[in-house]
LUMLUMDREN-2810 file (N, C-alpha, C; in Angstrom, 1 decimal):
<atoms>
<atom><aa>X</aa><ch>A</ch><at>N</at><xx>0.8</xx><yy>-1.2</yy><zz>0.0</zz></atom>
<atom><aa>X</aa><ch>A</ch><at>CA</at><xx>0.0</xx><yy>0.0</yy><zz>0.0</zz></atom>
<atom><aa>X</aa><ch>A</ch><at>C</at><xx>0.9</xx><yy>1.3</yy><zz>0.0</zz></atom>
<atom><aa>X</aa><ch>A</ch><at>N</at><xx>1.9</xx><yy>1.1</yy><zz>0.4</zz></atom>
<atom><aa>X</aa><ch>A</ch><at>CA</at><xx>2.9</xx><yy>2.3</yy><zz>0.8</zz></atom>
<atom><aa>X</aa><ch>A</ch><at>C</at><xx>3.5</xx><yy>2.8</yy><zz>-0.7</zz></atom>
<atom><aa>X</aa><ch>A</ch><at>N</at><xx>4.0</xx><yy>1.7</yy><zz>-1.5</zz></atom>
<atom><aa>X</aa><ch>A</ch><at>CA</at><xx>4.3</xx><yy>1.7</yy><zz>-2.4</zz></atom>
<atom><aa>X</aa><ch>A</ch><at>C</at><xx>3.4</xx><yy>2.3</yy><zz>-3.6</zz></atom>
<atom><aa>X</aa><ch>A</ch><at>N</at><xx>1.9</xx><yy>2.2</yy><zz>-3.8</zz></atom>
<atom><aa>X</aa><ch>A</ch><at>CA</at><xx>0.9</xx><yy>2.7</yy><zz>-4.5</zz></atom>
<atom><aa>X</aa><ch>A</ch><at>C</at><xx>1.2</xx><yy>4.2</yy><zz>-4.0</zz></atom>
<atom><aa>X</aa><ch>A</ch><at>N</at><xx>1.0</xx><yy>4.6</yy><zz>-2.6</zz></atom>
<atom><aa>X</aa><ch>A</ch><at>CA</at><xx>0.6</xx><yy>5.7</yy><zz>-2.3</zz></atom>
<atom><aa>X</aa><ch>A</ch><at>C</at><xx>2.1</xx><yy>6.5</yy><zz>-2.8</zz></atom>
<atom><aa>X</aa><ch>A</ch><at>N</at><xx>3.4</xx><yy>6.1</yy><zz>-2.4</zz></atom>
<atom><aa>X</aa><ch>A</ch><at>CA</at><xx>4.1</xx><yy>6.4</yy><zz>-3.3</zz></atom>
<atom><aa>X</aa><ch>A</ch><at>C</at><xx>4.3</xx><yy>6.9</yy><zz>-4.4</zz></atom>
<atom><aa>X</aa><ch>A</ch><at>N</at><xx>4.1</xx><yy>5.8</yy><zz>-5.2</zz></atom>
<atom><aa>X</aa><ch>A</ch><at>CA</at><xx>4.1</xx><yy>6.3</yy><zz>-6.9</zz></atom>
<atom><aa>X</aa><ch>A</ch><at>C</at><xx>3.2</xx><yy>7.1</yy><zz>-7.4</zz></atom>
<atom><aa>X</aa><ch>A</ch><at>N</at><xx>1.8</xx><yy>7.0</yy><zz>-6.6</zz></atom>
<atom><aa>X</aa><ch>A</ch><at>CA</at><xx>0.9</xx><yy>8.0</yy><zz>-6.8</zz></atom>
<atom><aa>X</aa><ch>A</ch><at>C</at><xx>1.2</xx><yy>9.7</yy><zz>-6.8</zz></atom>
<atom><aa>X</aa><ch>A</ch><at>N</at><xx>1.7</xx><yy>9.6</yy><zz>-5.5</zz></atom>
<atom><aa>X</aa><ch>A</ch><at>CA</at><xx>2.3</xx><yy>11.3</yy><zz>-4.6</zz></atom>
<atom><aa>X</aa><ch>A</ch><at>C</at><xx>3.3</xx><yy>11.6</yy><zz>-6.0</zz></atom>
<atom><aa>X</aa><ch>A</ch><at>N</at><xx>4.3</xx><yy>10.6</yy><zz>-6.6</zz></atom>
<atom><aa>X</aa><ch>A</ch><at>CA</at><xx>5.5</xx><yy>10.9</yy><zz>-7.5</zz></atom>
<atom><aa>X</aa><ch>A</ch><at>C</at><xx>5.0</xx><yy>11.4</yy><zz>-8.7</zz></atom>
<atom><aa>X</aa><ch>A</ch><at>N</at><xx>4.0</xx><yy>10.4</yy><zz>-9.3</zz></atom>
<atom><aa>X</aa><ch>A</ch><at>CA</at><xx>2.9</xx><yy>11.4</yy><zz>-10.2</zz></atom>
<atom><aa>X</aa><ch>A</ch><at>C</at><xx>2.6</xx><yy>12.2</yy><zz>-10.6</zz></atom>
<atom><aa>X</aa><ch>A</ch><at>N</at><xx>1.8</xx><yy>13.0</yy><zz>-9.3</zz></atom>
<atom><aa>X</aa><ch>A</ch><at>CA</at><xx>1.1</xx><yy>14.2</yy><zz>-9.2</zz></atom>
<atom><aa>X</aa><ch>A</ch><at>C</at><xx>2.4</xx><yy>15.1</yy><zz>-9.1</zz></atom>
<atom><aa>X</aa><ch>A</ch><at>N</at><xx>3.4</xx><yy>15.0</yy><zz>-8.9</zz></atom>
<atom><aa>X</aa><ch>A</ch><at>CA</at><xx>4.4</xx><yy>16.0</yy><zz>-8.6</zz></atom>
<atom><aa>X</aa><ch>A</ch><at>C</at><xx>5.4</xx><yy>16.0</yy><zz>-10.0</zz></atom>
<atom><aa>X</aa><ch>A</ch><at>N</at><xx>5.2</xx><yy>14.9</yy><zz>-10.5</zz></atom>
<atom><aa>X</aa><ch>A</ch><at>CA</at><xx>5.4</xx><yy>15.0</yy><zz>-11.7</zz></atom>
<atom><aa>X</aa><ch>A</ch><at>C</at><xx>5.0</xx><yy>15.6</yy><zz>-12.9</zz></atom>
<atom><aa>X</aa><ch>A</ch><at>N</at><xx>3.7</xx><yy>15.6</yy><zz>-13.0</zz></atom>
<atom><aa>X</aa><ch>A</ch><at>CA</at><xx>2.7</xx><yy>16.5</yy><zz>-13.8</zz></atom>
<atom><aa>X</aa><ch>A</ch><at>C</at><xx>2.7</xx><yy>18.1</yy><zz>-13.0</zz></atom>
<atom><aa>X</aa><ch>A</ch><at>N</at><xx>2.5</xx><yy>18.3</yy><zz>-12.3</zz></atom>
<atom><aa>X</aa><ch>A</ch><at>CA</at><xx>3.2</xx><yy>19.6</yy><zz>-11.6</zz></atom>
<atom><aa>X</aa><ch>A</ch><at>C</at><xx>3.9</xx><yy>20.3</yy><zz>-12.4</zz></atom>
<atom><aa>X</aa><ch>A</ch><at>N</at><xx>5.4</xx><yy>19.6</yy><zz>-12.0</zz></atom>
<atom><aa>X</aa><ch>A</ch><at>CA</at><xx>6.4</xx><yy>20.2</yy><zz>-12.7</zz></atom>
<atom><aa>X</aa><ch>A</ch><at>C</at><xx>5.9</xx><yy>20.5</yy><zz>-14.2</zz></atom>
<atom><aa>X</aa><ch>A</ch><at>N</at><xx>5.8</xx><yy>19.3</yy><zz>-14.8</zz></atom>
<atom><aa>X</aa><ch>A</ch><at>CA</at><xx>5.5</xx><yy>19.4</yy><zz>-16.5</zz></atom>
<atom><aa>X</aa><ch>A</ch><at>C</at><xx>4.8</xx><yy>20.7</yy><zz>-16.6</zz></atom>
<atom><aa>X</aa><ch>A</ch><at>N</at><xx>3.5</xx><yy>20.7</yy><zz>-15.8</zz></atom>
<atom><aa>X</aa><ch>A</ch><at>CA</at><xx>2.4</xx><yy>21.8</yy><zz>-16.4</zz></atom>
<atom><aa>X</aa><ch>A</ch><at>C</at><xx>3.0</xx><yy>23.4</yy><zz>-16.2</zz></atom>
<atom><aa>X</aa><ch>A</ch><at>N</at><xx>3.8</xx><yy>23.5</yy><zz>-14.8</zz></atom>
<atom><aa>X</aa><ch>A</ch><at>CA</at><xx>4.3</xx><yy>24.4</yy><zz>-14.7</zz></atom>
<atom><aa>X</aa><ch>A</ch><at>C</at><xx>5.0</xx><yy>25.4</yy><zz>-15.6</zz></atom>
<atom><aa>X</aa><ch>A</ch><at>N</at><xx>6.0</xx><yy>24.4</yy><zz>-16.2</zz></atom>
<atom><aa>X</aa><ch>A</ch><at>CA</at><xx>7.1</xx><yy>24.4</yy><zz>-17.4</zz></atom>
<atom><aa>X</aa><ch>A</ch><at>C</at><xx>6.3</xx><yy>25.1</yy><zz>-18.3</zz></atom>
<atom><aa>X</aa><ch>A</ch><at>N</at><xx>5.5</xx><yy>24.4</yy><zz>-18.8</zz></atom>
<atom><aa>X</aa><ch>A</ch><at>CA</at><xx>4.7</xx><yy>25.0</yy><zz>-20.2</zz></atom>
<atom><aa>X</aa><ch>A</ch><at>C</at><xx>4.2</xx><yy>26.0</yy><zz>-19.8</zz></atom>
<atom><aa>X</aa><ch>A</ch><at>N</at><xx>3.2</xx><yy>26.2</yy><zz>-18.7</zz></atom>
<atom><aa>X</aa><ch>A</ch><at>CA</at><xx>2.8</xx><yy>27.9</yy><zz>-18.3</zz></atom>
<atom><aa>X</aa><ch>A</ch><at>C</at><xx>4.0</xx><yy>28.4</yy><zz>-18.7</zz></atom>
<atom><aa>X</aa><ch>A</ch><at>N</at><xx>5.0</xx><yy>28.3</yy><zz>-17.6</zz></atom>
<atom><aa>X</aa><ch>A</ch><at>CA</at><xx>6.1</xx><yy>29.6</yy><zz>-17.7</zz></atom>
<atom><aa>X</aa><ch>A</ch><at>C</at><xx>6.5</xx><yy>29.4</yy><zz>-19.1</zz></atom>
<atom><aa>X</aa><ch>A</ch><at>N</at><xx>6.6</xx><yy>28.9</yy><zz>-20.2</zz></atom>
<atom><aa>X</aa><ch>A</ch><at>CA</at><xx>7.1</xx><yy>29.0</yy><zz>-21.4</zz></atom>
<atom><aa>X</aa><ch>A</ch><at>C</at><xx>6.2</xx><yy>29.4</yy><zz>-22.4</zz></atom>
<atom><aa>X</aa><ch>A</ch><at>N</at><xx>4.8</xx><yy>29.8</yy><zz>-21.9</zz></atom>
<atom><aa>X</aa><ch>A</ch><at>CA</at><xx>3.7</xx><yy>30.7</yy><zz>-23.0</zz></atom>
<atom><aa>X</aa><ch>A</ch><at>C</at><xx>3.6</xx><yy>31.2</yy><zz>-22.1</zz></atom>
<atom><aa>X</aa><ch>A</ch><at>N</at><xx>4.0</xx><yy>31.9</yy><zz>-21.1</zz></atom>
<atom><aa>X</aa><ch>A</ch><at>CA</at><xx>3.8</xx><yy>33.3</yy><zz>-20.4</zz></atom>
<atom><aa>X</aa><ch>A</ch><at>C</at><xx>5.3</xx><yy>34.3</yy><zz>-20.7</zz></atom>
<atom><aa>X</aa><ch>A</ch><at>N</at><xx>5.9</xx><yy>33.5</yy><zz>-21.4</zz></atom>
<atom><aa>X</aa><ch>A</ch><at>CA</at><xx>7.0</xx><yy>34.0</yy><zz>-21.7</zz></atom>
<atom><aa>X</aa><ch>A</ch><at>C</at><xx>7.3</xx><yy>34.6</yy><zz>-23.4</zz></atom>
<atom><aa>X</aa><ch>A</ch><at>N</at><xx>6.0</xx><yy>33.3</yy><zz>-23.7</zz></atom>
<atom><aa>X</aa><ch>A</ch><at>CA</at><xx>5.9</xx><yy>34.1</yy><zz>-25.1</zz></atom>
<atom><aa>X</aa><ch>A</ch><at>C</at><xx>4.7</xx><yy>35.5</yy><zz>-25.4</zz></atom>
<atom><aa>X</aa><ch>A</ch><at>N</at><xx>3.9</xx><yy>35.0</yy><zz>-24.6</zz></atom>
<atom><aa>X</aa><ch>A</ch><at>CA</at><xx>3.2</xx><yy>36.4</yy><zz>-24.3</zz></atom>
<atom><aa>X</aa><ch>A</ch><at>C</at><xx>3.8</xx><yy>37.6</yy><zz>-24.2</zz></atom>
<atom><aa>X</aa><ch>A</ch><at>N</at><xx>4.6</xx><yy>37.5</yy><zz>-23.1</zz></atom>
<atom><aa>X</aa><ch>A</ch><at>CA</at><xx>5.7</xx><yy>38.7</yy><zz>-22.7</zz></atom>
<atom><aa>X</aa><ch>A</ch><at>C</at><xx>6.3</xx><yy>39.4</yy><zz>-24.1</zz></atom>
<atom><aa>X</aa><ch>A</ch><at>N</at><xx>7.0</xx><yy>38.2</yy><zz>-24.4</zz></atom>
<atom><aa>X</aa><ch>A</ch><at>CA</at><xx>7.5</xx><yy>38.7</yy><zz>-25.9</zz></atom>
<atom><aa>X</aa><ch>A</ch><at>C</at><xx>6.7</xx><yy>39.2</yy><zz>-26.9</zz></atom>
<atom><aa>X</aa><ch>A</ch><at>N</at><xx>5.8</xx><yy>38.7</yy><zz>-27.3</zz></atom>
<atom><aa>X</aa><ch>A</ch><at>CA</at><xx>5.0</xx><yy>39.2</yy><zz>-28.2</zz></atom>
<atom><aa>X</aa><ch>A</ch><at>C</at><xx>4.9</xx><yy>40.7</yy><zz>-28.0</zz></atom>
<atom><aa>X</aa><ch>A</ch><at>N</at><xx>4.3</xx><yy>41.1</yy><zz>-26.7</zz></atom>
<atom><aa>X</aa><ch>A</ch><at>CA</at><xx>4.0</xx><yy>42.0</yy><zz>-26.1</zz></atom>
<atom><aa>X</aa><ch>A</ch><at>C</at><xx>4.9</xx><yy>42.8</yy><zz>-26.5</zz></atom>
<atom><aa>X</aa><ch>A</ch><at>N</at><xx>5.6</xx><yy>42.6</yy><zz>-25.6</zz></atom>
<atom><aa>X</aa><ch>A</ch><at>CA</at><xx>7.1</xx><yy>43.4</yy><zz>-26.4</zz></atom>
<atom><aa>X</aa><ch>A</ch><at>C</at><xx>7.6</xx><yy>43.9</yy><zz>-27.5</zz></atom>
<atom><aa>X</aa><ch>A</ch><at>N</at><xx>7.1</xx><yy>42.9</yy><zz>-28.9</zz></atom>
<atom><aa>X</aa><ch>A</ch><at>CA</at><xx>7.6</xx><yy>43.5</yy><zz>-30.0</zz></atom>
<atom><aa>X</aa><ch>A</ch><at>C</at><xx>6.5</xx><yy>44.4</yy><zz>-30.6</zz></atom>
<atom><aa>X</aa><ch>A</ch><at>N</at><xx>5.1</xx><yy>44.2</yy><zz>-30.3</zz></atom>
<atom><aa>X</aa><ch>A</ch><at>CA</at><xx>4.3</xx><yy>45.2</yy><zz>-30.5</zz></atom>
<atom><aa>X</aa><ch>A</ch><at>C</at><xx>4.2</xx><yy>46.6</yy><zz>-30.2</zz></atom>
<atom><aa>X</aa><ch>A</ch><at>N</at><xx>5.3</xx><yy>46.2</yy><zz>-28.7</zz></atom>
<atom><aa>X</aa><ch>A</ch><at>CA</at><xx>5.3</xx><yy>48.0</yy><zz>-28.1</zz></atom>
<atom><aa>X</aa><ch>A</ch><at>C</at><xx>6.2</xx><yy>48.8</yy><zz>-29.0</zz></atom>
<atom><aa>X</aa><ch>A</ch><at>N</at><xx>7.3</xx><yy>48.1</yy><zz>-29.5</zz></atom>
<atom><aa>X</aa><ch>A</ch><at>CA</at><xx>8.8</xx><yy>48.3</yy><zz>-30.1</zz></atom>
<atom><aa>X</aa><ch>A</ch><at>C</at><xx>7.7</xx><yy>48.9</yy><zz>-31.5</zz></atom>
<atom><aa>X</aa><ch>A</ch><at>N</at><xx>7.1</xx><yy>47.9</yy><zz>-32.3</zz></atom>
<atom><aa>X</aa><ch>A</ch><at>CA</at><xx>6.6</xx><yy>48.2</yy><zz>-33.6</zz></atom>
<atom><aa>X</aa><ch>A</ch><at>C</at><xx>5.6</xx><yy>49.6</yy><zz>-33.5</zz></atom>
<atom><aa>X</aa><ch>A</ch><at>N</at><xx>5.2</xx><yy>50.0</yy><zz>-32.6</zz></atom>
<atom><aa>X</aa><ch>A</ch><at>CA</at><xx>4.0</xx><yy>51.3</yy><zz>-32.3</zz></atom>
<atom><aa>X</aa><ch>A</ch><at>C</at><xx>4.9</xx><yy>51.9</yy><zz>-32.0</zz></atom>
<atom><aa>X</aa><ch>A</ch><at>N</at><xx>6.4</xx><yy>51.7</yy><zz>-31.1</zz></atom>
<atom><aa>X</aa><ch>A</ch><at>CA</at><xx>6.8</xx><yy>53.1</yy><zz>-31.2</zz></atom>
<atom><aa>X</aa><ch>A</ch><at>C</at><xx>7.5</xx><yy>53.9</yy><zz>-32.2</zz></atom>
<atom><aa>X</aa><ch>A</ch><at>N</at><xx>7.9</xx><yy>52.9</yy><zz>-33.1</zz></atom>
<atom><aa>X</aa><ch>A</ch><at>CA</at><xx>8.8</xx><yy>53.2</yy><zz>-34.4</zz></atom>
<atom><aa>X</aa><ch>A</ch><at>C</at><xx>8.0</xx><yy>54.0</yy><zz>-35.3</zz></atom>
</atoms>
């Protein structure tokens, strides 16, 4: 039983990480975007 509850807890902490990753890596492209639009309006 310890061992289920284990691999289970390792899991969820696994998908965690993953999902996290991807947020921060399209919140990062957002940013950017964002960015080159300000640069293109001010030119």
């Amino acid at each position: 039983m310890k061992k289920l509850t284990a691999l289970m807890f390792l899991a969820l902490v696994s998908v965690s990480v993953l999902s996290g990753c991807n947020t921060m890596h399209g919140a990062g492209q957002d940013i950017e975007e964002g960015g080159e639009q300000i640069q293109e309006s001010a030119s």
